[in-house]
Backbone as JSON, one array per atom type, in Angstrom:
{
  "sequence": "XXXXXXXXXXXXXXXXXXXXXXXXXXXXXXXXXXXXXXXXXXXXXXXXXXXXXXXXXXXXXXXXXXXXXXXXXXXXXXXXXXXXXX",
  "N": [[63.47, 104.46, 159.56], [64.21, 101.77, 159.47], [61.94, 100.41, 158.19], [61.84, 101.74, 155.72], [63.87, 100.53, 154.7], [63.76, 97.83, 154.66], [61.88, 97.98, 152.73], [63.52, 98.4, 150.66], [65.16, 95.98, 150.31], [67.92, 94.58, 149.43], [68.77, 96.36, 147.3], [71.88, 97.77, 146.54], [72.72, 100.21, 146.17], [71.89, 101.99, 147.54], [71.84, 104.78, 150.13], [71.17, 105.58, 153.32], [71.0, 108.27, 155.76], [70.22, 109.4, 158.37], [69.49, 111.62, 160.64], [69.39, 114.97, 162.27], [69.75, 117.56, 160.11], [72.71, 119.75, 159.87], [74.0, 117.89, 160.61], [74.19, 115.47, 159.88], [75.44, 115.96, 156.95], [78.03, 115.52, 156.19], [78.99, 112.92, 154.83], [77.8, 113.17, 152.48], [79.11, 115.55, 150.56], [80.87, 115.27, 149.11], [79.79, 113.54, 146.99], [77.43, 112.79, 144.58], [73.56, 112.56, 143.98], [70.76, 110.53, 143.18], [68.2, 110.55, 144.3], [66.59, 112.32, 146.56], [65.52, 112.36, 149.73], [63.13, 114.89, 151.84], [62.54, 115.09, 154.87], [61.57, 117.64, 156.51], [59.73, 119.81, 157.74], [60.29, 122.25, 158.29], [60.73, 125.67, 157.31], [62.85, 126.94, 157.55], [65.6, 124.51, 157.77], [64.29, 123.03, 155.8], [65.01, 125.22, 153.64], [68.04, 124.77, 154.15], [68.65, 122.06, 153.73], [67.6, 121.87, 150.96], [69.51, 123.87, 149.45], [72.02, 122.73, 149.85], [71.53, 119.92, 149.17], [70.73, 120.28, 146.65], [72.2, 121.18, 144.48], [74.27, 119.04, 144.51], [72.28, 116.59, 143.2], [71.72, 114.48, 140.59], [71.78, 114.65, 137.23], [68.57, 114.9, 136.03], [67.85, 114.22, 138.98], [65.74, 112.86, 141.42], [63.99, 114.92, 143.93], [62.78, 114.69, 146.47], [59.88, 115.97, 148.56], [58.95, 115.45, 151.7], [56.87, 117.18, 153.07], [55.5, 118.92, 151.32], [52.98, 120.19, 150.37], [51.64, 120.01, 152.9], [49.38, 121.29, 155.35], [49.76, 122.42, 157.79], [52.58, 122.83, 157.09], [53.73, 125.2, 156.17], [56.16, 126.51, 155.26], [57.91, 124.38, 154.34], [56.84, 124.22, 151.74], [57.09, 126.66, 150.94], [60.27, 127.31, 151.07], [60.93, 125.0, 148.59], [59.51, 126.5, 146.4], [60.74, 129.08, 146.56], [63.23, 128.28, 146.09], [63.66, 126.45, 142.78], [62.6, 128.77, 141.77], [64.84, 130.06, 141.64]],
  "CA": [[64.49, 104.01, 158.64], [64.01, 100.34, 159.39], [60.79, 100.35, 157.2], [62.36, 101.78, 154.32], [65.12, 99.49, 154.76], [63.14, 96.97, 154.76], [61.01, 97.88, 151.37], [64.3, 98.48, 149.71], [66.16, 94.92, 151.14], [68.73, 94.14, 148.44], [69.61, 97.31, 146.66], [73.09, 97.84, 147.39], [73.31, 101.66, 145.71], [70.92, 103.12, 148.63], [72.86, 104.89, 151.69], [70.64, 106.28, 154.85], [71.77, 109.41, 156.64], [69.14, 110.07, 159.55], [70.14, 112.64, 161.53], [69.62, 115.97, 162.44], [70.55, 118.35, 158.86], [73.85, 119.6, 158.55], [74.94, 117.2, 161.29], [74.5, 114.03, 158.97], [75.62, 116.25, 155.92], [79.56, 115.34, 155.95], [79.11, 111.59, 153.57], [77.28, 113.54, 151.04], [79.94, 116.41, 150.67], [81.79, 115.33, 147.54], [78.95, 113.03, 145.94], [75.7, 113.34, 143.69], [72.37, 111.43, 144.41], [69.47, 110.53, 142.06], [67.17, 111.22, 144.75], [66.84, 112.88, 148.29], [63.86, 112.81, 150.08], [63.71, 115.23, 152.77], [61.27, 115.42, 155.91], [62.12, 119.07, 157.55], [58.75, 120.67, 158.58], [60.2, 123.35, 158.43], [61.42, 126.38, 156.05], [64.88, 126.51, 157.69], [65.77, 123.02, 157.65], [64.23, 122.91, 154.55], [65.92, 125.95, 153.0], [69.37, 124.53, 154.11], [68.52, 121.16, 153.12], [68.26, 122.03, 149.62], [70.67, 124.42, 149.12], [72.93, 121.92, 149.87], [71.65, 118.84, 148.48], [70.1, 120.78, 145.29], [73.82, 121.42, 143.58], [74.44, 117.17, 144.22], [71.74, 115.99, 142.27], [72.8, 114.26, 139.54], [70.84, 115.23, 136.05], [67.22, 113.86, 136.04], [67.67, 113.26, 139.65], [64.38, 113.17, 142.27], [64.08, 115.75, 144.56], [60.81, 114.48, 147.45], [59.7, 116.5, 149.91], [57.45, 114.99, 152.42], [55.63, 117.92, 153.72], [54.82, 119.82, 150.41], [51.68, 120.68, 150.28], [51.06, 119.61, 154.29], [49.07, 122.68, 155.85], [51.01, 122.94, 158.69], [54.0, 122.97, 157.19], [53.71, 126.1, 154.28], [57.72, 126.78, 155.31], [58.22, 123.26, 153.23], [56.09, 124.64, 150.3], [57.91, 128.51, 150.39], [61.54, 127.26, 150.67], [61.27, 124.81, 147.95], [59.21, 127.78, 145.71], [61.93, 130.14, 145.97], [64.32, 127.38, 145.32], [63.17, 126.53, 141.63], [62.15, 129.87, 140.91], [66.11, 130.95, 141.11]],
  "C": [[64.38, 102.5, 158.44], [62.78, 100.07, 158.29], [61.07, 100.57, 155.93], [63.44, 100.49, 153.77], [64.67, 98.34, 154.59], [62.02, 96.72, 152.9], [62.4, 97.48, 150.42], [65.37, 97.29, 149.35], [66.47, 94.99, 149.31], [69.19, 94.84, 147.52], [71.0, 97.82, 147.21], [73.83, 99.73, 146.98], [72.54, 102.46, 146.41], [71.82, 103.36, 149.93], [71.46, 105.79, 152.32], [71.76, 107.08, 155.37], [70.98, 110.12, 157.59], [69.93, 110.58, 159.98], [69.4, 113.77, 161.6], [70.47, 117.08, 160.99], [71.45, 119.51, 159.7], [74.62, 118.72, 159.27], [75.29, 115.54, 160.29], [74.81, 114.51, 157.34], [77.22, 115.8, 155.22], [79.42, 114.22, 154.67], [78.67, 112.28, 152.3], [77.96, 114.8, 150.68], [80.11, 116.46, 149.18], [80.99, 113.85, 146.81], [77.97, 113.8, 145.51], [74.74, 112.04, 144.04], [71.8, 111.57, 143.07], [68.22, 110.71, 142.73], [67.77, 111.06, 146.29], [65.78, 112.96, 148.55], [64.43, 113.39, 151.55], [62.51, 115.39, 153.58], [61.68, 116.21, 156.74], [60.92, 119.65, 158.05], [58.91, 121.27, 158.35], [60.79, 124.51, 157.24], [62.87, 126.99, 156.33], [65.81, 125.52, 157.11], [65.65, 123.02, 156.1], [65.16, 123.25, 153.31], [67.26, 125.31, 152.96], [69.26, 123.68, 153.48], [68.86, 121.13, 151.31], [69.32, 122.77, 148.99], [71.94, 123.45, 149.28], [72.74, 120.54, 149.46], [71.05, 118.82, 146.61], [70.78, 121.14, 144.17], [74.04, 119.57, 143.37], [73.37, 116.73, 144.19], [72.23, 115.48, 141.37], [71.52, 114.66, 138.44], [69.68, 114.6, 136.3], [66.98, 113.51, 138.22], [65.86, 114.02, 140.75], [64.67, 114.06, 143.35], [62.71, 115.33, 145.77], [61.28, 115.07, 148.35], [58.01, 116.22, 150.7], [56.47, 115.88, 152.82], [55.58, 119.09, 152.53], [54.56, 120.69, 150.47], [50.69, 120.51, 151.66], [50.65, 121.34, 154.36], [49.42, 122.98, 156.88], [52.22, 123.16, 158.44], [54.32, 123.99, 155.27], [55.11, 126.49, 154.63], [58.29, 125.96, 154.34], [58.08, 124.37, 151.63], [57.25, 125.97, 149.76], [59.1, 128.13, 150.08], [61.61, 126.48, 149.37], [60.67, 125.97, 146.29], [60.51, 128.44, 144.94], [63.44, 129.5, 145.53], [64.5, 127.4, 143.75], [62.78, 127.3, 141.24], [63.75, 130.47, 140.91], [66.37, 130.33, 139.62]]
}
């Protein structure tokens, strides 16, 4: 987080929420983002992840997921799949 924090010095409309997903999910409850980037590994994590941050988007907004197209991590790839294909 310090690294990002560090690229981003002086934007004042960026919030950090490291944690553990759904334990750092409470701040983002009753807002919308323009982007979420999410690093889950996995297709749990993942799955929840978006289901719950994939409604608070705001129109146009970015959606990154760090482990894609990683080949260890085809759980990434499947959950967001069946995401965008509902």
């Amino acid at each position: 987080v310090g690294k990002v924090r560090a690229l981003i010095e002086g934007r004042t409309n960026v919030q950090f929420h490291p944690g553990i997903f759904p334990d750092i999910a409470a701040p983002a409850t009753n807002s919308t983002s323009c982007c979420v980037h999410w690093d889950a590994d996995h297709y749990s994590s993942t799955k929840s992840g978006i289901e719950f941050f994939g409604p608070r988007l705001s129109t146009g907004g970015l959606p990154v997921f760090d482990d894609y197209r990683r080949r260890l991590c085809d759980g990434v790839f499947l959950a967001v799949r069946e995401y965008f294909q509902k």
